[in-house]
C-alpha distance (Angstrom), angle and dihedral (degrees) to the residues before:
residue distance angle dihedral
X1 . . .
X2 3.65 . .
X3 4.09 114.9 .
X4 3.52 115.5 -109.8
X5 3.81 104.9 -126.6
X6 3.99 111.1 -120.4
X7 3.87 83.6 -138.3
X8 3.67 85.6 69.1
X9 3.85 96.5 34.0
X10 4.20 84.5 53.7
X11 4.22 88.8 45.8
X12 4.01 88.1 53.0
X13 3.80 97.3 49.4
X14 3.91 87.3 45.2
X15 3.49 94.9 51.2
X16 3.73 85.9 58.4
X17 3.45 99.8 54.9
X18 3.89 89.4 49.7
X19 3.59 92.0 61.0
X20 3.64 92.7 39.9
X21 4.12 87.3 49.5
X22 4.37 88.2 41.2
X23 4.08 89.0 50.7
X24 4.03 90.4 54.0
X25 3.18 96.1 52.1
X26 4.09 120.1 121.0
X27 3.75 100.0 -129.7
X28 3.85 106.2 35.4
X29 3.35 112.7 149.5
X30 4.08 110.0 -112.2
X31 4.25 85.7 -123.9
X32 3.48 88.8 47.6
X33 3.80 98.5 49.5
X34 3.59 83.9 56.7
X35 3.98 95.8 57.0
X36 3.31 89.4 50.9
X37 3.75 103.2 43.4
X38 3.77 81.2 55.9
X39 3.40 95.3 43.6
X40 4.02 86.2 54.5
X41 3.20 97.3 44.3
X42 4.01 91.8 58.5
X43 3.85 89.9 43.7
X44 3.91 95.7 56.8
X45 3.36 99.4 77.7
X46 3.57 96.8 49.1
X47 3.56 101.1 44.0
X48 4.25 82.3 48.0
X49 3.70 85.9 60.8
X50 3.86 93.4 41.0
X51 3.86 95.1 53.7
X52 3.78 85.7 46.5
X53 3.79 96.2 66.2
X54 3.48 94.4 33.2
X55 4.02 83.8 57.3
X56 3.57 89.5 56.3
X57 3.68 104.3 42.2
X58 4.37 85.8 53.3
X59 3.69 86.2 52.6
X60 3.95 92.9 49.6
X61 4.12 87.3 44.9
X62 4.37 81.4 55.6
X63 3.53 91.1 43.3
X64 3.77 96.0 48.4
X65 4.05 84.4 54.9
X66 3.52 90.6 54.2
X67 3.57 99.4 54.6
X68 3.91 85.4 63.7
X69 3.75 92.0 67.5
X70 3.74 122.9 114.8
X71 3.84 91.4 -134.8
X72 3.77 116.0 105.3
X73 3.38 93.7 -158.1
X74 4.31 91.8 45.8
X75 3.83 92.1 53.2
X76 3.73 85.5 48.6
X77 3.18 101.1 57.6
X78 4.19 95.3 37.7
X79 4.37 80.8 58.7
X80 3.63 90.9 60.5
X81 3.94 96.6 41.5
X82 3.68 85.4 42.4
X83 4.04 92.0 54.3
X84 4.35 90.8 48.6
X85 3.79 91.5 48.8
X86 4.16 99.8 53.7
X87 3.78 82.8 35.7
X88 4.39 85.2 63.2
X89 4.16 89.6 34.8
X90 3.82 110.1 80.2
X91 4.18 84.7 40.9
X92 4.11 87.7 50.9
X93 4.05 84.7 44.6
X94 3.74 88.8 47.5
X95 4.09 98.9 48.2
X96 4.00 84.7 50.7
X97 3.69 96.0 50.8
X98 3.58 87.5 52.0
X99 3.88 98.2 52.5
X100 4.06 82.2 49.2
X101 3.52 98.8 55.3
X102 3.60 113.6 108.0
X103 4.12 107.2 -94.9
X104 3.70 122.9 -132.5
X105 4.34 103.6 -116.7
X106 3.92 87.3 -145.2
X107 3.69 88.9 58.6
X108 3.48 101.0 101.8
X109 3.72 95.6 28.3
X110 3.88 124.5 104.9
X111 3.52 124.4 -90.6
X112 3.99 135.0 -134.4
X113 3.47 105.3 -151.5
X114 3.93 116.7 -158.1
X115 3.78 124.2 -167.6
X116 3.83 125.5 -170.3
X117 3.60 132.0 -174.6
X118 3.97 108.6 -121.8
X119 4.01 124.7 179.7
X120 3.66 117.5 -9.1
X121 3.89 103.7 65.5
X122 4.33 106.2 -142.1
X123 3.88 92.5 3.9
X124 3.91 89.2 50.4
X125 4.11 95.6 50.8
X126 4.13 85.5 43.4
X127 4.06 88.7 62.1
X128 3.78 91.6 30.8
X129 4.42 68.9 61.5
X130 3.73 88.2 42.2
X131 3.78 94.0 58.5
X132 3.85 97.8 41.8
X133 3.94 92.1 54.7
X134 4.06 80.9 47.7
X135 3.55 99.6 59.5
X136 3.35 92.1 38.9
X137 3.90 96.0 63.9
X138 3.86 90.1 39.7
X139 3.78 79.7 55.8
X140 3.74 93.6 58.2
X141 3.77 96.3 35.0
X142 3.82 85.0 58.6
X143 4.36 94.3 39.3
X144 3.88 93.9 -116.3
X145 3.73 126.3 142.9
X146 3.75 116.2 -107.6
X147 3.99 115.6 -157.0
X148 3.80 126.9 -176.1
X149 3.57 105.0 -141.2
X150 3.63 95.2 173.0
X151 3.98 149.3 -15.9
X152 3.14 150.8 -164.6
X153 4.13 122.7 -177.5
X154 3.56 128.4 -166.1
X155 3.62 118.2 -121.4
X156 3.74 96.9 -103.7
X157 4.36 90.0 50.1
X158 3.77 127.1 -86.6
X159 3.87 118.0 71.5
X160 3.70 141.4 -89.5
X161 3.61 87.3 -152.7
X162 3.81 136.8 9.0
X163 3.87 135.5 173.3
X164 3.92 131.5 -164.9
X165 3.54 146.5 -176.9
X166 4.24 115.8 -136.1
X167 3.43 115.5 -171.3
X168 3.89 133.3 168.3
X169 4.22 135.3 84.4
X170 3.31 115.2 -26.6
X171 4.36 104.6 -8.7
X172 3.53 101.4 141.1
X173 3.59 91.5 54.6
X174 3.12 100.5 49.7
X175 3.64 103.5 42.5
X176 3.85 103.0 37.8
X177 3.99 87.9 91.4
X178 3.67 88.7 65.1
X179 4.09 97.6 71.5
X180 3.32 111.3 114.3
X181 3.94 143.5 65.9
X182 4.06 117.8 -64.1
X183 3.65 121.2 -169.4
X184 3.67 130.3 -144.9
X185 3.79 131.1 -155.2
X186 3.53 121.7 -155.2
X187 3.64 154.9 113.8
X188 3.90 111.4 -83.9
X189 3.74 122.2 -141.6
X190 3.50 93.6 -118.2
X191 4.18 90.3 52.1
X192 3.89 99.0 111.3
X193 3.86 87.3 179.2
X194 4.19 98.3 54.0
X195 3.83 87.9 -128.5
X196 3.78 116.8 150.1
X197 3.93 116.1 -105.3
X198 3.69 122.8 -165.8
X199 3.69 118.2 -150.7
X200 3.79 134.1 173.9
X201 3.89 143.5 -141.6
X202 3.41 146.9 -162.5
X203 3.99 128.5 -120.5
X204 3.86 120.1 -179.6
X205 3.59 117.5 174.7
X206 3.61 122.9 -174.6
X207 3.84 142.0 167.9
X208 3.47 117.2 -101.4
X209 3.78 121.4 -113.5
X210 4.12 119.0 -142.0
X211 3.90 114.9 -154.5
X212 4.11 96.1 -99.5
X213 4.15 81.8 60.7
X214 3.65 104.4 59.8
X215 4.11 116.2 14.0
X216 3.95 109.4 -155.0
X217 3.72 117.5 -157.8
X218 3.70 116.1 -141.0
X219 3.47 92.8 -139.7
X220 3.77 85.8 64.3
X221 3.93 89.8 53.1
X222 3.96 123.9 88.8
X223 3.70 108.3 -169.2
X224 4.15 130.5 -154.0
X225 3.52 131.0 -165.8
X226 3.66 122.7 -172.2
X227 3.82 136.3 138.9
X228 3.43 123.5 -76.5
X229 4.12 125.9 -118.5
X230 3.87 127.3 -166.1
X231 3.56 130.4 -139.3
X232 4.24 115.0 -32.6
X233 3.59 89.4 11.7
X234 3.22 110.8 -72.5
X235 4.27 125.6 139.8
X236 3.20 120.5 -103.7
X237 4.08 102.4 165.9
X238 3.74 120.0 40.7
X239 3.86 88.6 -156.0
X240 3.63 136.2 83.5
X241 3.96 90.0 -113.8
X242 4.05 99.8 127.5
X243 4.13 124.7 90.5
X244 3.15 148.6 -139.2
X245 3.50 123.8 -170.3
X246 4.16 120.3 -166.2
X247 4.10 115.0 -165.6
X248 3.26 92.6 -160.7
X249 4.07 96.5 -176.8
X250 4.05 75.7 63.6
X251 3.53 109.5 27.8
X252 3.97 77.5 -127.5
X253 3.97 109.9 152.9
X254 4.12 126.5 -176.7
X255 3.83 121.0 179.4
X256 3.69 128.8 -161.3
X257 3.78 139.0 178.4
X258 3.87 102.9 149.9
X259 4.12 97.0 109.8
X260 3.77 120.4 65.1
X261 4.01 85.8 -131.2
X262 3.79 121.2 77.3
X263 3.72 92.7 -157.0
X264 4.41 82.2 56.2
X265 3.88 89.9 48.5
X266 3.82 85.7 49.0
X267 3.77 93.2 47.5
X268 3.75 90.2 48.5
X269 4.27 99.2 41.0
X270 3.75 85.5 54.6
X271 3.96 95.5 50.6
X272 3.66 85.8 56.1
X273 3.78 97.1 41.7
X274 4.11 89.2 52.2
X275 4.26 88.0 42.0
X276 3.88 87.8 58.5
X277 3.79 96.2 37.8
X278 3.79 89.4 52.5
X279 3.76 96.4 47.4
X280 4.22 88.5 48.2
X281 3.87 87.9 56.9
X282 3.96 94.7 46.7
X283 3.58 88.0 52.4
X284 3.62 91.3 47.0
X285 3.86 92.4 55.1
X286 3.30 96.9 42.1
X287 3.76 117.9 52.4
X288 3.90 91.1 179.4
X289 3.97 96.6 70.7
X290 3.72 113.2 92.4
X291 3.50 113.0 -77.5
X292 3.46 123.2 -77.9
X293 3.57 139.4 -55.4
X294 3.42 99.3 -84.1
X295 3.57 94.5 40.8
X296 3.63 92.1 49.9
X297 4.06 97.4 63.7
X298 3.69 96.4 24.5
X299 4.01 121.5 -146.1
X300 3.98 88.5 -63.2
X301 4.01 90.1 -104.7
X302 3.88 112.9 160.1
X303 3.92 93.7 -120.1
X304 4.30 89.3 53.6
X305 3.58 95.2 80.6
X306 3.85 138.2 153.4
X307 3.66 93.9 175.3
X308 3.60 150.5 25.7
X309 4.32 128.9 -142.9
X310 3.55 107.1 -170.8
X311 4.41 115.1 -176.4
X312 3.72 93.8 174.1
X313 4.04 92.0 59.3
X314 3.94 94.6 16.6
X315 3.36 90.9 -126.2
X316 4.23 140.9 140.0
X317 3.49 118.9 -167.5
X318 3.84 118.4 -179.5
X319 3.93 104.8 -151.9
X320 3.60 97.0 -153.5
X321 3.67 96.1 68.4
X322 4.01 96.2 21.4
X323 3.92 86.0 -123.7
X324 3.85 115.6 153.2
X325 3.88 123.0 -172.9
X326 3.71 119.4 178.5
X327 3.50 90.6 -148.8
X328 3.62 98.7 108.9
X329 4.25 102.0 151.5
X330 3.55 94.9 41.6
X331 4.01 92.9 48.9
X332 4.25 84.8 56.5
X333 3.42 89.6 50.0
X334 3.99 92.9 54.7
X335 3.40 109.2 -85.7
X336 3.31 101.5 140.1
X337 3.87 114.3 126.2
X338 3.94 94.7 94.2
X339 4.13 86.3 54.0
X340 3.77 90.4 48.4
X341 3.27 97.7 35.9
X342 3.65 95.8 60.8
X343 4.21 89.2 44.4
X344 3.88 80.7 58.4
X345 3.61 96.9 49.9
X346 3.78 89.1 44.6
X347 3.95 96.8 63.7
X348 3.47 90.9 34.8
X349 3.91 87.4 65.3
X350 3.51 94.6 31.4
X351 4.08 86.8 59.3
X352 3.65 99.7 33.7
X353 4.03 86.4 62.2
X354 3.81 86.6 42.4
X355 3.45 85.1 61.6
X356 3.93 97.9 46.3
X357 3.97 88.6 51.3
X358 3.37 90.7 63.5
């Protein structure tokens, strides 16, 4: 790894004590103090890690003193002190790096969370079920808020499509890694034969957009109203309270017909519409994200897959990181910090080497 320079570790601490110096100060502004207080509070953790390292490379400058004494017994025990301290130094390098490398703005953003079923027909929207119910208990393992925005089941349960709102500390980070299309193998309840069927589903995960991010003209809007029908066709609202909102700049189109109210289905439609909007522009600006949003959840084809659910063997393996757990229940019932955990850790190294490269 790459040493930090301690010009840069000395800039970082100083920074720090600016802001803490700028926040003091009699006549601050009150929108300023809150810049800075935000400002600070983003610059702690780095400047924690910086003071770290520099703690340990003093210590090894003491050390290396020591080892010039005449004593026996002094150089002795400056060899052993020496040996603990470079032990703790590529870790303390490491955790600064970290803070240092350059942090995704949606990170601590909301997510909407969109799951389709893909190949597999009934089976497929019964997992596409599966997965909802999954993030959902992740989502109160973790304290988030989970919001249906929309659904819509198949006629034997589960959904062919369903849409939701996460929001709480840290979501987008932590689910972004889950875009993509995971596969399940099982026997369905309907298999009279017990032969194993493999279906897939669709996960899109994307930050969510407030109004000052993405400003949508009404001209650009072409708005339908029409009744809303449940599962097979049949009515369920004998009103004209579902929407369907056209951006025609985009050809973009979102539907919904969940809420009773057509000014709620509006409301909702265009949170979506400005969610997907914002996430086009990101990737527009910023050719290092992963593709777009197509390429990001794939078609839903079997062979597209980011990971595996396996009942017969009880096992997940995500095929981006070759990771297997045989942990299968407790993963559907939210489990899910070691699997994201290790995604985490993966880009992490994947950028920190990025980084040493260049």
């Amino acid at each position: 790894m790459t040493r930090i320079p301690a010009e840069r570790i000395a800039a970082i601490e100083a920074r720090k004590e600016e802001l803490q110096q700028a926040m003091a100060a009699p006549d601050v502004a009150p929108e300023t103090f809150v810049q800075l207080s935000k400002d600070y509070a983003e610059i702690l953790p780095v400047a924690a890690a910086a003071a770290e390292l520099r703690r340990l490379r003093a210590e090894l400058e003491v050390i290396d003193e020591m080892l010039a004494d005449p004593s026996p017994d002094m150089r002795e025990m400056a060899q052993e002190e020496k040996a603990s301290l470079e032990a703790q130094l590529p870790a303390a390098e490491r955790g600064l790096a970290l803070q240092l490398l350059p942090r995704d703005a949606a990170d601590d953003r909301a997510a909407m969370l969109e799951i389709r079923a893909g190949t597999g027909g009934d089976e497929a929207a019964l997992f596409a079920g599966d997965l909802l119910r999954m993030y959902q208990r992740y989502a109160e393992t973790k304290g988030w808020r989970f919001e249906l925005i929309s659904a819509s089941q198949s006629e034997v349960g589960g959904y062919k499509e369903v849409i939701a709102s996460v929001s709480g500390q840290g979501v987008f980070a932590r689910l972004k890694f889950e875009s993509g299309v995971h596969r399940v193998q099982r026997v369905p309840v309907t298999e009279s034969g017990g032969r194993i069927h493999t279906s897939a589903a669709t996960v899109a995960v994307l930050p969510e957009a407030e109004e000052v991010d993405v400003q949508i003209n009404d001209a650009d809007l072409r708005i339908d109203v029409y009744r809303s029908s449940g599962p097979g066709g049949q009515s369920v609202n004998t009103t004209d309270s579902a929407v369907r909102i056209t951006h025609i700049p985009t050809g973009m189109v979102v539907q919904q017909q969940d809420e009773k109210s057509q000014h709620k289905n509006k409301a909702k439609a265009l949170k979506v519409l400005r969610t997907r909007l914002y996430e086009m522009e990101r990737e527009r600006l910023d050719s290092e994200r992963a593709g777009t949003r197509k390429s990001m959840v794939g078609s839903g084809d079997r062979s597209e897959r980011i990971r595996t659910y396996n009942f017969p063997q009880g096992r997940v393996t995500d095929h981006r990181i070759n990771l297997t757990l045989h942990r299968l229940p407790e993963i559907l019932e939210g489990q899910l910090d070691e699997l994201i955990g290790a995604l985490i850790a993966e880009d992490e190294a994947e950028r920190l080497a990025s980084l040493d490269a260049q």
